[in-house]
C-alpha positions in Angstrom: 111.3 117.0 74.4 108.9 115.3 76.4 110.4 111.7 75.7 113.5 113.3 76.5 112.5 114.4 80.3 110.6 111.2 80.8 114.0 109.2 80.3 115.7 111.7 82.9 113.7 111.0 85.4 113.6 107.6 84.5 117.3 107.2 84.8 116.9 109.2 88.1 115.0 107.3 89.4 112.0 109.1 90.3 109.7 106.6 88.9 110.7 103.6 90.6 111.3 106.2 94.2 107.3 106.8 93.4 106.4 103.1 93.4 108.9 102.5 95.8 106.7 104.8 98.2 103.3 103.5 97.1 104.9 99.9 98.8 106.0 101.4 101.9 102.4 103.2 102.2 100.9 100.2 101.5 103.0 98.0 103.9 101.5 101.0 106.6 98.4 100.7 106.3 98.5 96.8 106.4 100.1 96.5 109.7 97.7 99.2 111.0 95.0 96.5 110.1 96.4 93.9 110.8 96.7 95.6 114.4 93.0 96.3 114.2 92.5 92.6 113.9 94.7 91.1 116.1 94.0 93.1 119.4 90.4 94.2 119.0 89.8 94.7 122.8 92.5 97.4 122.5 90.9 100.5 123.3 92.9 102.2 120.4 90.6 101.5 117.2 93.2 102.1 114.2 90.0 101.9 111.5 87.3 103.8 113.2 88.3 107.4 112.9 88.7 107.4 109.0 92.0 108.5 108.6 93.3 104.8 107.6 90.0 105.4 104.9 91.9 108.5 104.2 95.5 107.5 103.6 93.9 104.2 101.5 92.1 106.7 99.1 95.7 108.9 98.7 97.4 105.3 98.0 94.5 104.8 95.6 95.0 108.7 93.9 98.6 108.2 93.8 98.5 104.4 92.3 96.2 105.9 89.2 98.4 108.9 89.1 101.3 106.1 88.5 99.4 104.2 86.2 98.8 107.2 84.0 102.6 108.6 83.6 103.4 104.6 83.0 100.7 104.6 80.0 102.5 107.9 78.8 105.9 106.6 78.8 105.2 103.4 76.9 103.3 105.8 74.7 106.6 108.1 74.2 108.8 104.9 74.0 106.6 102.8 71.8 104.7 105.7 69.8 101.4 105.2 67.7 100.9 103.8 64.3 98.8 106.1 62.1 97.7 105.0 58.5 97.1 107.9 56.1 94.8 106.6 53.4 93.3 108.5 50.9 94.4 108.9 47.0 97.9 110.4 46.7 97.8 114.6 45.5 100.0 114.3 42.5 
């Protein structure tokens, strides 16, 4: 059941709209440094008030969370070997 829901949303899309959104976040938060870089003079500092810090560790939360439901699906798709060894019960 599981393996069936994990192709629905795979065929939806959702997985690829989550990474998708992890790149645009990303792609954020590197012009907001780049900013920081390029006109430090400006009296606006992008990095000092922690909310860049913030959004960076919600990129970094989401990116694991990712990660994870990736390991389950190739774990669904794939599945485990198991050896049962023992002497057979006749």
């Amino acid at each position: 059941q599981q393996a069936a829901r994990t192709a629905l949303n795979s065929l939806q899309g959702a997985f690829s709209a989550r990474v998708n959104h992890l790149v645009e976040a990303l792609t954020h938060l590197r012009i907001y440094v780049e900013a920081a870089i390029d006109f430090p003079d400006e009296e606006i500092d992008f990095l000092s008030d922690g909310k860049i810090e913030a959004q960076l560790n919600q990129v970094m939360n989401d990116l694991d969370a990712v990660r994870a439901e990736a390991r389950q699906g190739s774990l669904l798709r794939e599945g485990k070997k198991v050896v049962i060894a023992g002497r057979p019960s006749a």
